[in-house]
DSSP file (Angstrom, degrees, kcal/mol; ACC not computed):
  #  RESIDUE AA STRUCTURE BP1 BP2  ACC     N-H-->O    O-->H-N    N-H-->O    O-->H-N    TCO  KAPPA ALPHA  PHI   PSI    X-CA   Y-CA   Z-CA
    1    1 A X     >        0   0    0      0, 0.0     4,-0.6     0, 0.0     3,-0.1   0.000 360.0 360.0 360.0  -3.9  150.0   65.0 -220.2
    2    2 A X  H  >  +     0   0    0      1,-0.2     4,-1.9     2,-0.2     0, 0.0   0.862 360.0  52.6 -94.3 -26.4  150.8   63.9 -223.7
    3    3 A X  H  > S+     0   0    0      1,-0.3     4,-1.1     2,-0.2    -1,-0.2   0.408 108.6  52.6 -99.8  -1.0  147.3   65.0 -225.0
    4    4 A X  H  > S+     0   0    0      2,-0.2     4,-0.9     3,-0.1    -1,-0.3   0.622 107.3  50.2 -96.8 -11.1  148.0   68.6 -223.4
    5    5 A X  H >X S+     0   0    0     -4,-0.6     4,-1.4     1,-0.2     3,-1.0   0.992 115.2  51.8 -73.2 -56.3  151.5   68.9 -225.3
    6    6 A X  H 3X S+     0   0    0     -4,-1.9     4,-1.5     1,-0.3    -1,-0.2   0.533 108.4  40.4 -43.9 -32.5  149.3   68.0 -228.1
    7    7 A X  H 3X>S+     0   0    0     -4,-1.1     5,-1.6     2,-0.2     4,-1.2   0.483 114.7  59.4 -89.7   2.3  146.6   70.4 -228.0
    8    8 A X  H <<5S+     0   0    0     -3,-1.0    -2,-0.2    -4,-0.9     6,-0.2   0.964 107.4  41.9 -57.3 -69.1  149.1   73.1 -227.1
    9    9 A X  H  <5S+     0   0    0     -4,-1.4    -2,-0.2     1,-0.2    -3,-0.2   0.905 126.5  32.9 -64.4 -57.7  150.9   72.7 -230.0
   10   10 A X  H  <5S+     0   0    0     -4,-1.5    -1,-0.2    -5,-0.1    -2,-0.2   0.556 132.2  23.9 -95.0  -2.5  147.5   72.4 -232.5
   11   11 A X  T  <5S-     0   0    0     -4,-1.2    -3,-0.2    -3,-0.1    -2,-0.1   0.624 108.8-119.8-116.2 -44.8  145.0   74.5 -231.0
   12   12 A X    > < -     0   0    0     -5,-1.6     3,-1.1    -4,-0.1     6,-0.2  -0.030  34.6 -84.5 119.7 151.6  147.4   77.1 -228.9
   13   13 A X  T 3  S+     0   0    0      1,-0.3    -1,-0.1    -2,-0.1    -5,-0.1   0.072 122.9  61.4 -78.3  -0.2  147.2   77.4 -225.2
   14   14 A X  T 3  S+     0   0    0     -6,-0.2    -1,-0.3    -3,-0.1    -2,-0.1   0.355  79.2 119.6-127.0  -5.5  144.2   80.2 -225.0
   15   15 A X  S <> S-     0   0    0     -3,-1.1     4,-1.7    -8,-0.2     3,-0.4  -0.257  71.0-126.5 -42.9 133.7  141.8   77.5 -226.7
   16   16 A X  H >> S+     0   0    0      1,-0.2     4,-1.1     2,-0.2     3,-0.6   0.988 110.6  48.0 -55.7 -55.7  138.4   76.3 -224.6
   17   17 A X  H 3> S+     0   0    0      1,-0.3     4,-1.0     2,-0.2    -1,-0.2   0.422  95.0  61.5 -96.5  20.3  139.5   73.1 -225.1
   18   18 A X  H 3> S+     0   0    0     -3,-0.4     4,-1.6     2,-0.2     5,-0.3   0.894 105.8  51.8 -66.7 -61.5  142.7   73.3 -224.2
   19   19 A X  H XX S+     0   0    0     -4,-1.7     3,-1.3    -3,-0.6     4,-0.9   0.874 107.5  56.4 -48.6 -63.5  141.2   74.5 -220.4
   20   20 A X  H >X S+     0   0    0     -4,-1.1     3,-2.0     1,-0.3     4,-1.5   0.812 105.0  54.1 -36.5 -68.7  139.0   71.1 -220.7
   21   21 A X  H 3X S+     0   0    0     -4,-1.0     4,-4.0     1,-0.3    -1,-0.3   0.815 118.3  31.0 -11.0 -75.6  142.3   69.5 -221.1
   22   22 A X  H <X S+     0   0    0     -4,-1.6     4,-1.8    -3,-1.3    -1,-0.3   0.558 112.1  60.0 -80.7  -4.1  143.6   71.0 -217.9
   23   23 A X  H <X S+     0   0    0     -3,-2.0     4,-0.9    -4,-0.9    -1,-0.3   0.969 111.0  40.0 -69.4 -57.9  140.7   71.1 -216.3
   24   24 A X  H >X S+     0   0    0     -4,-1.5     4,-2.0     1,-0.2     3,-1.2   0.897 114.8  59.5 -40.6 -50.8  140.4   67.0 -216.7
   25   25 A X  H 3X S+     0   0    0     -4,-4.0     4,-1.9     1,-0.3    -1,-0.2   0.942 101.7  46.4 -50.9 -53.8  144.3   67.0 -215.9
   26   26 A X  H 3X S+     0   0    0     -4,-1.8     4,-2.1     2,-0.2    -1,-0.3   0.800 104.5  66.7 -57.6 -18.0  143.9   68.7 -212.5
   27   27 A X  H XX S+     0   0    0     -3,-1.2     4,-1.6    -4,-0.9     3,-0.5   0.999 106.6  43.9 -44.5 -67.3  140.8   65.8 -211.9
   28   28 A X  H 3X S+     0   0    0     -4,-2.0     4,-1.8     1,-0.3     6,-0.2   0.866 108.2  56.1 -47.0 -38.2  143.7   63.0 -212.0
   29   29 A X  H 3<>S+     0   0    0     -4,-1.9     5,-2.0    -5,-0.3     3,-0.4   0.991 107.9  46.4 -53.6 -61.0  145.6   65.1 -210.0
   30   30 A X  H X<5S+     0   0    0     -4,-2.1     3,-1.2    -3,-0.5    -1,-0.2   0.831 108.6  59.1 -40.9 -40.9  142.7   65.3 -207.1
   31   31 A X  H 3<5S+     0   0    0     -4,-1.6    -1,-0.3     1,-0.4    -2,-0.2   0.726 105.5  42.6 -77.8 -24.5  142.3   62.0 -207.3
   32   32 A X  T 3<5S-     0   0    0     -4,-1.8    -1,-0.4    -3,-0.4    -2,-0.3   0.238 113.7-113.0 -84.2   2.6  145.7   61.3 -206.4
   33   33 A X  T < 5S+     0   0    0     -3,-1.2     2,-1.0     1,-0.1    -3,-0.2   0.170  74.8 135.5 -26.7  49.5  145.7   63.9 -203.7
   34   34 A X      < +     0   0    0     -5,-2.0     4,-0.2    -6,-0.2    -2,-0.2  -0.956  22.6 162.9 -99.5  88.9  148.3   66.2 -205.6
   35   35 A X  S  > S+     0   0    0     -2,-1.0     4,-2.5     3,-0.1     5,-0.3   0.747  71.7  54.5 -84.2 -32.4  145.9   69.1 -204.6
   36   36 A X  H  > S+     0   0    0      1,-0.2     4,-3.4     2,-0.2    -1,-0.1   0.918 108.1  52.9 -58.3 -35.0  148.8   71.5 -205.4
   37   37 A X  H  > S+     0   0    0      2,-0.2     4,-1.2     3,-0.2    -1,-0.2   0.738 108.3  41.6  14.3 -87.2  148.8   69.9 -208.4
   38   38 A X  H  > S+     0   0    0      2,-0.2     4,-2.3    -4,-0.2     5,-0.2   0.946 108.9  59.6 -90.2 -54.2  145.5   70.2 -209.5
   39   39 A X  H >X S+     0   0    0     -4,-2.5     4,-1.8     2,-0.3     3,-0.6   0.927 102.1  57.7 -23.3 -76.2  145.4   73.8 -208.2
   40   40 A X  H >X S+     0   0    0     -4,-3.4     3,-1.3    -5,-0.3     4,-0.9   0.740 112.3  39.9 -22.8 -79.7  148.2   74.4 -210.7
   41   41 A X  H 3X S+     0   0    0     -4,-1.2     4,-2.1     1,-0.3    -2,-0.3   0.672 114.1  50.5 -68.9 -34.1  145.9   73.0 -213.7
   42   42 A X  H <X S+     0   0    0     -4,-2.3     4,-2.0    -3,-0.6    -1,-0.3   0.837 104.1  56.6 -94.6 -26.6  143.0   74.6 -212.7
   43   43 A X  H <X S+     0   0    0     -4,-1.8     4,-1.1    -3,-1.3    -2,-0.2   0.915 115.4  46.0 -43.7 -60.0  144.8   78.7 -212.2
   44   44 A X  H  X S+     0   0    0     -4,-0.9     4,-2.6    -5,-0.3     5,-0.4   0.982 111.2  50.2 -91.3 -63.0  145.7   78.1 -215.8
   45   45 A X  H  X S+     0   0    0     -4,-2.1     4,-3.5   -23,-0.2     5,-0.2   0.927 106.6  56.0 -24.7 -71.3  142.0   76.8 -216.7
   46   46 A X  H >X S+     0   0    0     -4,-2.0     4,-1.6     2,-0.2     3,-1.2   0.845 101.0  57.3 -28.8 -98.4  140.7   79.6 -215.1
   47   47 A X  H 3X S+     0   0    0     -4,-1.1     4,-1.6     1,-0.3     3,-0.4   0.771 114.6  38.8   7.3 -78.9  142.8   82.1 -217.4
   48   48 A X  H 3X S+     0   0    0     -4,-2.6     4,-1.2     1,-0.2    -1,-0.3   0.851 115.2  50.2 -85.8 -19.1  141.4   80.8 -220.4
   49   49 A X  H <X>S+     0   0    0     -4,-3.5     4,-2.6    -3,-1.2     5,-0.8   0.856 107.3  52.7  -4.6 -71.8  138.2   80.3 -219.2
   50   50 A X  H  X5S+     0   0    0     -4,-1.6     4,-4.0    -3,-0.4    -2,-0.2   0.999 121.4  33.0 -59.1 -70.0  138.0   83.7 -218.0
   51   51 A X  H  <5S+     0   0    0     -4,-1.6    -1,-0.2     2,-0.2    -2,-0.2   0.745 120.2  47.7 -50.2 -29.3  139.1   85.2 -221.8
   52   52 A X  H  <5S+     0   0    0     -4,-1.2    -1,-0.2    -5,-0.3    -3,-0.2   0.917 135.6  10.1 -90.7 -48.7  137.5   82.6 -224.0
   53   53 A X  H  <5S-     0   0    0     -4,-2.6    -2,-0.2    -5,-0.2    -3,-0.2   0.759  99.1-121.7-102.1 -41.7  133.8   82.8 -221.9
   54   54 A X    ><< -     0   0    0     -4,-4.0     3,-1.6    -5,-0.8     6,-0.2  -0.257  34.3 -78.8  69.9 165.8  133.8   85.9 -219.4
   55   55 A X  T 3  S+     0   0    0      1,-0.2    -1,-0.1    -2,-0.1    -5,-0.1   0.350 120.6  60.0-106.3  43.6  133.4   85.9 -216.0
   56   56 A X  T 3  S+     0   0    0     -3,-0.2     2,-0.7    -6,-0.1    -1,-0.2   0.129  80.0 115.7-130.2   7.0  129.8   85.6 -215.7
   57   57 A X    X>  -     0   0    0     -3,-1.6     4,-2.3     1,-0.2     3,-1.6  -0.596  68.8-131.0 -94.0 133.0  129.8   82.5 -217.5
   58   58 A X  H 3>>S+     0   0    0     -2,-0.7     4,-5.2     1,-0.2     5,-0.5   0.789 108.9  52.4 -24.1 -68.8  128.7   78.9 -215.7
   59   59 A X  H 345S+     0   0    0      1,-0.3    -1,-0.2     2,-0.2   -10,-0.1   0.779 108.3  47.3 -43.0 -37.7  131.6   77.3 -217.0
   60   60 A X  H X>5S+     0   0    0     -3,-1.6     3,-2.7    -6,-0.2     4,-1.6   0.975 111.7  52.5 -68.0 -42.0  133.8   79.8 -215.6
   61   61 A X  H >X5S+     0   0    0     -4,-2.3     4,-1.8     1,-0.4     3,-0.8   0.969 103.0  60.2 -47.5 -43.4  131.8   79.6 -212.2
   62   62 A X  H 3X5S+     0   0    0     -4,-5.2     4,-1.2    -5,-0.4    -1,-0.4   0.668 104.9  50.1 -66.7  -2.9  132.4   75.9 -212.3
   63   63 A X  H <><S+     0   0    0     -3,-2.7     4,-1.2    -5,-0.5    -1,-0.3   0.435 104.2  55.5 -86.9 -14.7  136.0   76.6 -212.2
   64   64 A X  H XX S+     0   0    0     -4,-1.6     4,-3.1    -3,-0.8     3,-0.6   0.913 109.8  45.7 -76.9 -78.7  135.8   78.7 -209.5
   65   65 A X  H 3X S+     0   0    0     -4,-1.8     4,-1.4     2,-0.3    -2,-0.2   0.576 107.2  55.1  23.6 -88.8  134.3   76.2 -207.7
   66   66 A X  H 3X S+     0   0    0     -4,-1.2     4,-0.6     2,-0.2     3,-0.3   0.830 112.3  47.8   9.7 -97.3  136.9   73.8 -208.9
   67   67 A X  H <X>S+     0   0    0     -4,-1.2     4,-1.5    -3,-0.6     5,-0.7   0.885 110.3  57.4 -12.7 -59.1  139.7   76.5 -207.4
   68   68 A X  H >X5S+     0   0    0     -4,-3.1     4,-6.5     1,-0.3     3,-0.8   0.987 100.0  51.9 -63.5 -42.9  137.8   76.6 -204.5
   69   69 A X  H 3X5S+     0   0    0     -4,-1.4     4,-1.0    -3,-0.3    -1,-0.3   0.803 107.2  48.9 -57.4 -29.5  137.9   73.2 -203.7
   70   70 A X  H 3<5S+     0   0    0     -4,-0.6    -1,-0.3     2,-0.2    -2,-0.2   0.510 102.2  59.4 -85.8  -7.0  141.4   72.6 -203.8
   71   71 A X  H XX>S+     0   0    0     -4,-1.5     5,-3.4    -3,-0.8     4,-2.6   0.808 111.4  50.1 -47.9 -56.1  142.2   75.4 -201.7
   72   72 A X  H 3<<S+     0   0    0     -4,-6.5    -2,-0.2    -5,-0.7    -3,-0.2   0.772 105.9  49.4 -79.3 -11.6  139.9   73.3 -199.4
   73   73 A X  T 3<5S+     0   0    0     -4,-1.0    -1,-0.3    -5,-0.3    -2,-0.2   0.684 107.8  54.8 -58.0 -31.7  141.5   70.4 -199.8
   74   74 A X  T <45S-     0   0    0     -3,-0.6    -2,-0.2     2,-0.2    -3,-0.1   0.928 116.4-114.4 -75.9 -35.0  144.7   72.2 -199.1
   75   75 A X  T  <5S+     0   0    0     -4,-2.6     2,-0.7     1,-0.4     3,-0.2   0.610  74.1 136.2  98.9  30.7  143.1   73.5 -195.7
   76   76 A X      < +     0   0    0     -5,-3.4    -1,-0.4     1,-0.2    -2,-0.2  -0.973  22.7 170.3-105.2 136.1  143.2   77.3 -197.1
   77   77 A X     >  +     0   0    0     -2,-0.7     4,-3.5     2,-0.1     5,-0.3   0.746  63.0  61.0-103.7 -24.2  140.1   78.1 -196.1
   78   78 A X  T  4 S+     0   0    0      1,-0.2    -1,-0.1    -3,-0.2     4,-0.1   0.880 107.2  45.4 -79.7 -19.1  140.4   81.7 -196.8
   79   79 A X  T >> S+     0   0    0      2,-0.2     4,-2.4     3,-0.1     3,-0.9   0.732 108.4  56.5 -64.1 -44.4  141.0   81.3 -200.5
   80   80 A X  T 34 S+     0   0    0      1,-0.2     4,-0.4     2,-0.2    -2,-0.2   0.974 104.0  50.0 -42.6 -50.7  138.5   79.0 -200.8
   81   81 A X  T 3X S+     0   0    0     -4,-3.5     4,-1.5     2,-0.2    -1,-0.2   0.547 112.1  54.3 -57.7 -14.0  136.0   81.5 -199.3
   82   82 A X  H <> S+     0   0    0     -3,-0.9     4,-1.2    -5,-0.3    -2,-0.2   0.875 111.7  40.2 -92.6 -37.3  137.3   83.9 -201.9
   83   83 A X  H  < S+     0   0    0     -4,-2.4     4,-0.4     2,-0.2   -15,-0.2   0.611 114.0  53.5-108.7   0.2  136.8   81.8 -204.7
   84   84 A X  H >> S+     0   0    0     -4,-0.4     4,-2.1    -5,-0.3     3,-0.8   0.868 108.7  50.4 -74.8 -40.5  133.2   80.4 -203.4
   85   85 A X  H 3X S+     0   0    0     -4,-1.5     4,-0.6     1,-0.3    -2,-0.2   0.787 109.1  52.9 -92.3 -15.5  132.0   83.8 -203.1
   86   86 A X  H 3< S+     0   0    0     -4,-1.2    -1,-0.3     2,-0.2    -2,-0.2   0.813 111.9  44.9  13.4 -65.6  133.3   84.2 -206.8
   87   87 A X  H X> S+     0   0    0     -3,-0.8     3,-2.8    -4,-0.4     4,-2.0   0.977 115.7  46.1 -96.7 -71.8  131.3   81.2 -207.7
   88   88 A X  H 3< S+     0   0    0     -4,-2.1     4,-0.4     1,-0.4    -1,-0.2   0.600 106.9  60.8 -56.5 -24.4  127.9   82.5 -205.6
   89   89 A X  T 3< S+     0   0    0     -4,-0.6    -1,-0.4    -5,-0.2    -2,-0.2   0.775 116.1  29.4 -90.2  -8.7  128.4   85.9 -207.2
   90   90 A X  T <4 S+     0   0    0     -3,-2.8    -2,-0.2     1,-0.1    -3,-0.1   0.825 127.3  41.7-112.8 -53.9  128.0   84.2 -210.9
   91   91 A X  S >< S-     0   0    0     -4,-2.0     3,-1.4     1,-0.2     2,-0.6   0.643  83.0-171.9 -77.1   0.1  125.6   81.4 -210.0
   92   92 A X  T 3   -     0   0    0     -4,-0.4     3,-0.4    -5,-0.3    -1,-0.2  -0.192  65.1  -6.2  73.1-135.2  123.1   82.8 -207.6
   93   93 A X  T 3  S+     0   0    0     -2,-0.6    -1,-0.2     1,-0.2    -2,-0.1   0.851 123.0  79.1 -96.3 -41.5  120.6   80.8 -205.7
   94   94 A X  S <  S+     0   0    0     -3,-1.4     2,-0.2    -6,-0.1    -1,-0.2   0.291  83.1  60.2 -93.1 -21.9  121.8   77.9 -207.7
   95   95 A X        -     0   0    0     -3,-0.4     2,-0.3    -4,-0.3     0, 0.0  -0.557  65.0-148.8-115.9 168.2  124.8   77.1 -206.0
   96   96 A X        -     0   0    0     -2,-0.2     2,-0.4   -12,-0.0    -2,-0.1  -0.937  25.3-119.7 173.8 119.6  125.5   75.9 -202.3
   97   97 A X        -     0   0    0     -2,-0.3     5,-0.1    15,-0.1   -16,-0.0  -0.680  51.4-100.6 -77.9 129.5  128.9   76.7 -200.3
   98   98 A X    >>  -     0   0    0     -2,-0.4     4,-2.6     3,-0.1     3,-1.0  -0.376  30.1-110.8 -66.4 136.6  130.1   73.1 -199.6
   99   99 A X  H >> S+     0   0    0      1,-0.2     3,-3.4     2,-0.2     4,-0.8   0.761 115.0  53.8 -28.8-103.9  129.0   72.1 -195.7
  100  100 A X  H 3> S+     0   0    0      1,-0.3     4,-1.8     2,-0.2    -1,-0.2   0.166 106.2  50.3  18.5 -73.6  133.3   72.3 -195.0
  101  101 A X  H <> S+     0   0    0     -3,-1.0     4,-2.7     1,-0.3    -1,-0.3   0.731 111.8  40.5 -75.3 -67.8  133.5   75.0 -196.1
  102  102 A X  H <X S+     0   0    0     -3,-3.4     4,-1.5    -4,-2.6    -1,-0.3   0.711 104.9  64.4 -64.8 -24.4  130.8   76.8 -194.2
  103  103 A X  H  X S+     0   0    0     -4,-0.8     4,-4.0     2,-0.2     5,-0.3   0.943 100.2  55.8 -56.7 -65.6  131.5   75.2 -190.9
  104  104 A X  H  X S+     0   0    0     -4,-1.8     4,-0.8     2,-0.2    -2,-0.2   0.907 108.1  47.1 -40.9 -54.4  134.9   77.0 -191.1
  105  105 A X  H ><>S+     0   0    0     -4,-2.7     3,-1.3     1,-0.2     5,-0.8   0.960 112.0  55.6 -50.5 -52.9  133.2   80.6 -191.6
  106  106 A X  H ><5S+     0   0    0     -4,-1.5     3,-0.8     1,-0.3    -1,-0.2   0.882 102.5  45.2 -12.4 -85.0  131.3   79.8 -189.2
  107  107 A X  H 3<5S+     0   0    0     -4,-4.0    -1,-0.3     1,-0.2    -2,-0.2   0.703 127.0  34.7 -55.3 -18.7  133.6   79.0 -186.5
  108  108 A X  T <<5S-     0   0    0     -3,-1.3    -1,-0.2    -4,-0.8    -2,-0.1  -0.449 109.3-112.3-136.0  64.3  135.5   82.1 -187.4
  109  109 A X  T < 5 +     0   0    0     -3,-0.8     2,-0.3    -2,-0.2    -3,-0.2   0.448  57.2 142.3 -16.4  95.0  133.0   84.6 -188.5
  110  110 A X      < -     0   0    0     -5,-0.8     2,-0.7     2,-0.0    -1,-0.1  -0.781  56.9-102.0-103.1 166.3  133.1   85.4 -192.0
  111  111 A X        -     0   0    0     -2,-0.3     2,-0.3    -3,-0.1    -5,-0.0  -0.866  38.2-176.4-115.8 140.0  130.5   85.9 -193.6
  112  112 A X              0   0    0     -2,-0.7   -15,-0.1     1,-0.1    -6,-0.0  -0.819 360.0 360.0-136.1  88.2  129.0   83.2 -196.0
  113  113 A X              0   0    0     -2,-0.3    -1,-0.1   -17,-0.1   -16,-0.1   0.707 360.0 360.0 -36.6 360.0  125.9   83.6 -198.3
């Protein structure tokens, strides 16, 4: 947290690697199973992500991704789906809705590339 006050304060808060920052931060978070947490850090990633890259760019998709996962860790599944089919719309064939994830649609028809 000390190295995000810092890059706040000397690169400014809309910097890419400020988001790497928070991106990492929300990792620790996961790992601790503070998914709200990490959700927090990773909404704010996202934001500068989105502005710094666009939203057709991998890195943002991997942050959708990200987003998505901690939604599914929380057990929302329907943000999760929102922010996998996010992530499918930027990556393509390239990407895979995590098993969980798809089990859930499943059981409750949505539909899930």
């Amino acid at each position: 947290l000390k190295c995000e006050r810092i890059e706040a304060t000397t690169i400014g808060e809309s910097h890419p690697s400020y988001a790497t920052t928070l991106n990492n931060i929300s990792s620790v978070y996961n790992e601790q199973g503070d998914y709200a947490k990490a959700l927090e850090y990773l909404l704010k990633c996202e934001r500068i992500r989105a502005a710094a890259h666009g939203e057709t760019h991998p890195i943002y998709a991997s942050t959708l991704n990200n987003i998505s996962s901690a939604y599914l860790s929380l057990g929302e599944y329907m943000k999760a789906l929102e922010f996998s089919h996010k992530c499918e719309r930027i990556q393509g064939n390239s990407w895979t809705i995590p098993s969980r994830l798809r089990n859930y649609s499943e059981q409750h028809v949505i539909s899930v590339p």
